[in-house]
Chimera marker file (.cmm) of the C-alpha trace (Angstrom):
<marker_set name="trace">
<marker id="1" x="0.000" y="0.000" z="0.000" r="1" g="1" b="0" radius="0.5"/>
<marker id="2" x="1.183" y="3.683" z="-0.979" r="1" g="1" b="0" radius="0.5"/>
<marker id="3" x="1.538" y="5.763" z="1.862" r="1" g="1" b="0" radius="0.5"/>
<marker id="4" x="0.597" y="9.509" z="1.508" r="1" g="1" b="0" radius="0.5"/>
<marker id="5" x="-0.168" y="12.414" z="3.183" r="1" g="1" b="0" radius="0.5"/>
<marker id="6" x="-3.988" y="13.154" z="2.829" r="1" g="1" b="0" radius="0.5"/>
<marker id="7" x="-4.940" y="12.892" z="6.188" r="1" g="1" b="0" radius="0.5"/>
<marker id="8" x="-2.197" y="15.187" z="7.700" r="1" g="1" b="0" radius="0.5"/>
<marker id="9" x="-3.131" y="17.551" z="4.525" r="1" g="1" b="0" radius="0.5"/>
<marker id="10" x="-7.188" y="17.363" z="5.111" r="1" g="1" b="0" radius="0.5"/>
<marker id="11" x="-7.121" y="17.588" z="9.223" r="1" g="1" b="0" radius="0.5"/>
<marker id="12" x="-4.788" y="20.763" z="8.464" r="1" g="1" b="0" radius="0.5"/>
<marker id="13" x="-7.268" y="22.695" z="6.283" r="1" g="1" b="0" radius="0.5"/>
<marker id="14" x="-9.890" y="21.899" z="9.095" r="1" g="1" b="0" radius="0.5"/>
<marker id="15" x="-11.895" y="19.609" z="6.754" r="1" g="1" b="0" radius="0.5"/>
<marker id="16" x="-13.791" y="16.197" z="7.615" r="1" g="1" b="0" radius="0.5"/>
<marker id="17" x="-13.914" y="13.570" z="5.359" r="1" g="1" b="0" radius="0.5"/>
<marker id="18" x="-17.864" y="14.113" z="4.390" r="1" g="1" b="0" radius="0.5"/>
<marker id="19" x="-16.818" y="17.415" z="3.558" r="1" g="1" b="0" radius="0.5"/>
<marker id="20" x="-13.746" y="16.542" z="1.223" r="1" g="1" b="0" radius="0.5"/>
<marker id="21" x="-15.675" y="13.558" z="-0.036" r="1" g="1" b="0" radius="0.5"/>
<marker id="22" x="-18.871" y="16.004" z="-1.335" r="1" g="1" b="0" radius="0.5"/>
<marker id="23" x="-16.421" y="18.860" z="-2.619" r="1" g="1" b="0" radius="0.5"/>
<marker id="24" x="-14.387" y="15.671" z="-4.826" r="1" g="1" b="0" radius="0.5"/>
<marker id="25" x="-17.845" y="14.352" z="-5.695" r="1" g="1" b="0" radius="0.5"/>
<marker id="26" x="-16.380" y="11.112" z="-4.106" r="1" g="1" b="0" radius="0.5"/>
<marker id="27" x="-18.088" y="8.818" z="-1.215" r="1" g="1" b="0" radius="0.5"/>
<marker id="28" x="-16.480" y="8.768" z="2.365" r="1" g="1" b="0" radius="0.5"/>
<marker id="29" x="-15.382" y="5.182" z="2.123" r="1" g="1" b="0" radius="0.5"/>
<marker id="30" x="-13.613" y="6.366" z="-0.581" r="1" g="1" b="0" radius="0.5"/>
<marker id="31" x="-11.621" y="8.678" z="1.292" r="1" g="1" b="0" radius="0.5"/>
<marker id="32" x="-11.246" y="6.401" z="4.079" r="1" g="1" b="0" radius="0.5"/>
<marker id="33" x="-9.629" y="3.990" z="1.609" r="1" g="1" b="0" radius="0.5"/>
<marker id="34" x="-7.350" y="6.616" z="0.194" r="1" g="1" b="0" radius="0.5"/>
<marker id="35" x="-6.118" y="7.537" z="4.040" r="1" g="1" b="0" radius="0.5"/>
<marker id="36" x="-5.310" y="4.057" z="4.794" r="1" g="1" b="0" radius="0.5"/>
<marker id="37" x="-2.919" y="3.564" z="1.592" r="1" g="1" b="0" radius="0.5"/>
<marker id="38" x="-5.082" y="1.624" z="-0.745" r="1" g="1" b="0" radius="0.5"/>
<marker id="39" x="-4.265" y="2.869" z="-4.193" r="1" g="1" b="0" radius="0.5"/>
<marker id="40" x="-6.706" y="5.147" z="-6.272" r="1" g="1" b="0" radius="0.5"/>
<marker id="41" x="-6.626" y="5.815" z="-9.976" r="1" g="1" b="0" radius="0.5"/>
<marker id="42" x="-5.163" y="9.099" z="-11.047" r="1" g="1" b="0" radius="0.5"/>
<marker id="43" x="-8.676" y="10.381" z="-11.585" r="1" g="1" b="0" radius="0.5"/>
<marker id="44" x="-9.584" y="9.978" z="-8.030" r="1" g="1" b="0" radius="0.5"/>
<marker id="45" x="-6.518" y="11.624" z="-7.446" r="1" g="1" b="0" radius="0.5"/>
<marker id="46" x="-7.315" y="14.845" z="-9.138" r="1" g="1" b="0" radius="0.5"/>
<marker id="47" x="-10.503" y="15.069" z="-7.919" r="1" g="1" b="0" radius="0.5"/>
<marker id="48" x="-8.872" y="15.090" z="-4.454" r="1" g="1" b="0" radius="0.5"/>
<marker id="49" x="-6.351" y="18.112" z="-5.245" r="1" g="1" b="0" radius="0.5"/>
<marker id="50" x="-8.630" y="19.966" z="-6.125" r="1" g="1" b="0" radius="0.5"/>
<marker id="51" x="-11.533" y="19.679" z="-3.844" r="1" g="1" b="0" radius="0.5"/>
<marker id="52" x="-8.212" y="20.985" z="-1.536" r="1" g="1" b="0" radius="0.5"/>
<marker id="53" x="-7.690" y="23.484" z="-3.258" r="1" g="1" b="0" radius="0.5"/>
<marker id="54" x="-4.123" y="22.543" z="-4.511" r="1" g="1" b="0" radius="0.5"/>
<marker id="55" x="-3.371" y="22.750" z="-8.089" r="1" g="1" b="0" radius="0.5"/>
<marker id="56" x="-1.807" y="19.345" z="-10.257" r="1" g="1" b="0" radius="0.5"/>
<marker id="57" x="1.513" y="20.365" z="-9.293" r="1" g="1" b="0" radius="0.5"/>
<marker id="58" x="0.722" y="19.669" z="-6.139" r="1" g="1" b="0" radius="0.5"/>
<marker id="59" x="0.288" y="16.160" z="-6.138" r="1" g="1" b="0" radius="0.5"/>
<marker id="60" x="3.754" y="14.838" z="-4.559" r="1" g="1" b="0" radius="0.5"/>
<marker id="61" x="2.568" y="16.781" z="-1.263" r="1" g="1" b="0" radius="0.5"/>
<marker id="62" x="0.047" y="14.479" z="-1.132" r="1" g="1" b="0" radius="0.5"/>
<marker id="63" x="-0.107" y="11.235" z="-2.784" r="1" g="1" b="0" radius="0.5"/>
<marker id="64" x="3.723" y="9.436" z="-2.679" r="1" g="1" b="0" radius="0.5"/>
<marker id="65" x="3.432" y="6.816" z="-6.099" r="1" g="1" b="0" radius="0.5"/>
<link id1="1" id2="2" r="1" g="1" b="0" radius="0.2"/>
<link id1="2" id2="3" r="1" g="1" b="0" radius="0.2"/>
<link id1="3" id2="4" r="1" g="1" b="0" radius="0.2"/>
<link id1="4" id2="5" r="1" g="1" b="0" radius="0.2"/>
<link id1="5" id2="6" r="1" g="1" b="0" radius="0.2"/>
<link id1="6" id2="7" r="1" g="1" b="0" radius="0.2"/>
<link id1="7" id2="8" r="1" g="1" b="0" radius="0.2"/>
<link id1="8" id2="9" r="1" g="1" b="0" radius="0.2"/>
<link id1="9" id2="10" r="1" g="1" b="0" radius="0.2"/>
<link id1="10" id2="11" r="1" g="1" b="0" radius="0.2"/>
<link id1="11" id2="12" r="1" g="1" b="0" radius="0.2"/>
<link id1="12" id2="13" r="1" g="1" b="0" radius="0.2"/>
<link id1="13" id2="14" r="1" g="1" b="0" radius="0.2"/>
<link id1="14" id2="15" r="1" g="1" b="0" radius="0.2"/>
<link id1="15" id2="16" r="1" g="1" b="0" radius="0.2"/>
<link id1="16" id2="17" r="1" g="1" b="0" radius="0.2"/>
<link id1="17" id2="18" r="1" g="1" b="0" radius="0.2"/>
<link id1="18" id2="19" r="1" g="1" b="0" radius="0.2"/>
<link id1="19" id2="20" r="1" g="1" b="0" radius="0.2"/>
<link id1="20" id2="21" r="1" g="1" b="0" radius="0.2"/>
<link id1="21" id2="22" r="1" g="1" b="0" radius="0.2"/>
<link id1="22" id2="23" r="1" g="1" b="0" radius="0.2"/>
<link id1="23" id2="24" r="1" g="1" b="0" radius="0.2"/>
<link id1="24" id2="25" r="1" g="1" b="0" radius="0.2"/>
<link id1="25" id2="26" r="1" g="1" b="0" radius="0.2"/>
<link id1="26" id2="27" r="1" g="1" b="0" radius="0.2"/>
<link id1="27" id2="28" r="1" g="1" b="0" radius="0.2"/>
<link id1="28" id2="29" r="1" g="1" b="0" radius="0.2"/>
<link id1="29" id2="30" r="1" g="1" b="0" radius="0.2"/>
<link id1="30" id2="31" r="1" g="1" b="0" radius="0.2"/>
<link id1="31" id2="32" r="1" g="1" b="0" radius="0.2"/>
<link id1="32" id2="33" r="1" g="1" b="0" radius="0.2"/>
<link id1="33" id2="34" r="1" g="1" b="0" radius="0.2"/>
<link id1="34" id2="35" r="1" g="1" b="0" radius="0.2"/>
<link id1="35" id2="36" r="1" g="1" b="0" radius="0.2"/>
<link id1="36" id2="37" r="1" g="1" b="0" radius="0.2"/>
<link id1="37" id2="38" r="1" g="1" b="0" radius="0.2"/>
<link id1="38" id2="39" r="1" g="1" b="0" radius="0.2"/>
<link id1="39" id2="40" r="1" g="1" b="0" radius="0.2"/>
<link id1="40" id2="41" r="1" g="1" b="0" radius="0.2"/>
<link id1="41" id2="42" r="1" g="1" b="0" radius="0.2"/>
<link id1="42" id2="43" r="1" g="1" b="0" radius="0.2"/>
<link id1="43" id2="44" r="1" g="1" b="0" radius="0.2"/>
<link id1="44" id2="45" r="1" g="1" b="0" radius="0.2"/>
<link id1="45" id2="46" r="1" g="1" b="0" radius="0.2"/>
<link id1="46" id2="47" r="1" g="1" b="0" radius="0.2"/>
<link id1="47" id2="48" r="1" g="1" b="0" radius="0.2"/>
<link id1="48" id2="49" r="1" g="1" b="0" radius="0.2"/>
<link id1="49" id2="50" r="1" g="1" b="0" radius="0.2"/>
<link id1="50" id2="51" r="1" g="1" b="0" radius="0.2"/>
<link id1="51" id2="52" r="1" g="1" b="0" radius="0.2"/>
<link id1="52" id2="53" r="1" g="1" b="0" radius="0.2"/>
<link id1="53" id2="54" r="1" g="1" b="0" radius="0.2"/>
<link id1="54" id2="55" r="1" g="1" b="0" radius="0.2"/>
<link id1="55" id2="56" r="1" g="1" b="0" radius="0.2"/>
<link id1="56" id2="57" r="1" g="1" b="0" radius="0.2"/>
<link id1="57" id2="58" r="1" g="1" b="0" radius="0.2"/>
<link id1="58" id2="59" r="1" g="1" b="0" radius="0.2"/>
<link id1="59" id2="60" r="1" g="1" b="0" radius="0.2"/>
<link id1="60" id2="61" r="1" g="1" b="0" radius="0.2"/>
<link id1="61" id2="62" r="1" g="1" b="0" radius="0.2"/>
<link id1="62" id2="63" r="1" g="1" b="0" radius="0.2"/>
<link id1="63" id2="64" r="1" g="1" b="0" radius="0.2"/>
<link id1="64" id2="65" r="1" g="1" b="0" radius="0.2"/>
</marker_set>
């Protein structure tokens, strides 16, 4: 499993997971999954940048492939 960085990154913008998962247009589980390591396709993975208001270029802070 990939470790990243998207709880440290969500819990620091003061966001909860329902919140992150309705902005990404993405279910909880979902973001559950994504916390605990289990892979996501790239798609997923954009849709989670920006719902955080990061930009592309942003996606080594985050997600560690």
């Amino acid at each position: 499993m990939a470790k990243n960085n998207l709880k440290t990154v969500r819990e620091s913008l003061l966001m909860s997971k329902t919140e992150l998962a309705k902005q990404a247009e993405l279910s909880p589980i979902t973001i559950s999954r994504i916390e605990k390591g289990m892979p996501c396709r790239m798609e997923t993975q954009r849709k989670i940048l920006l719902a955080l208001g990061l930009g592309l270029s942003d996606k080594p802070k985050i997600f560690k492939d």
